[in-house]
Phi, psi and omega in degrees: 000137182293142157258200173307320184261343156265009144314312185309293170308317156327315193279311191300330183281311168317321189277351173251004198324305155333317223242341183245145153282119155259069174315147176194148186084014200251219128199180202232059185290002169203162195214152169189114165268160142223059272348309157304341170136186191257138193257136174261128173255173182205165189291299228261319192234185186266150193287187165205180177263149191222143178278301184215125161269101169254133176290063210253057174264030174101163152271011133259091135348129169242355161271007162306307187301301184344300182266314176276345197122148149309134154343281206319327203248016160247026231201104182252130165260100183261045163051041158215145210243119173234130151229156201236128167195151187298120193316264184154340220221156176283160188280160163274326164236079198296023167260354243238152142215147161220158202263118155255146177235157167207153170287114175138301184211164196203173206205129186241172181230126186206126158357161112216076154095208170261047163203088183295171174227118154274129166280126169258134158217156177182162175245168179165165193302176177278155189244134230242092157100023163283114149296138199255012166250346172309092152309302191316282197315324152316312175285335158334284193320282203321296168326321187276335227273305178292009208297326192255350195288001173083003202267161172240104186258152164229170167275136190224080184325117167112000000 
């Protein structure tokens, strides 16, 4: 089953097709604009020049760094926190989302096809060296953020 965002993308590619270069399967390890447009190098093809560059490579970007800089030094922690993983289980009503709230945080639980996702958001300070590949440490996190909140989470290794 397709998700949201390669829907999105379908559509966007479909309306440019014409008129845009879709490099794909490809990456961007240097970029140099200048008033006439941008010259691209790319791992994979011989570089070329582009009018506009869209970087559509995830969220930590890596034709984002490029252009702004290291992640680190565009990144304001504005004290909230989401994590997303999947229920493990089928939804019992996909038409259903459900909600729990508490003060600090709250936890939905919602369809999506046949792979629901329970959303953790809560707040909280910034944690100092969080690796955004630490799975564990993530499950850490979550697991502490709920700890007193009465929800029933468990840990599950691996």
């Amino acid at each position: 089953m397709r998700g949201r965002r390669a829907d999105l993308a379908a559509i966007l590619h479909e309306a440019a097709r014409d008129d845009a270069e879709f490099p794909f399967n490809d990456s961007i390890p240097a970029l140099r604009q200048d008033a006439g447009g941008v010259d691209v190098t790319f791992h994979r093809t011989s570089p070329r020049r582009f009018d506009l560059v869209l970087g559509a490579d995830g969220l930590h970007s890596a034709v984002r760094g490029l252009v702004f800089g290291p992640e680190a030094d565009c990144v304001r922690h504005l004290g909230l926190y989401v994590a997303t993983l999947p229920l493990g289980q089928p939804a019992t009503d996909p038409d259903t989302v459900l909600l729990h709230n508490r003060s600090g945080g709250r936890w939905r639980c919602t369809p999506l096809g046949e792979t629901p996702r329970r959303r953790f958001i809560f707040r909280g300070p910034a944690i100092p060296d969080l690796d955004r590949q630490d799975t564990e440490r993530h499950r850490r996190v979550v697991l502490e953020a709920y700890r007193d909140g009465g929800y029933r989470l468990a840990h599950r290794p691996g």
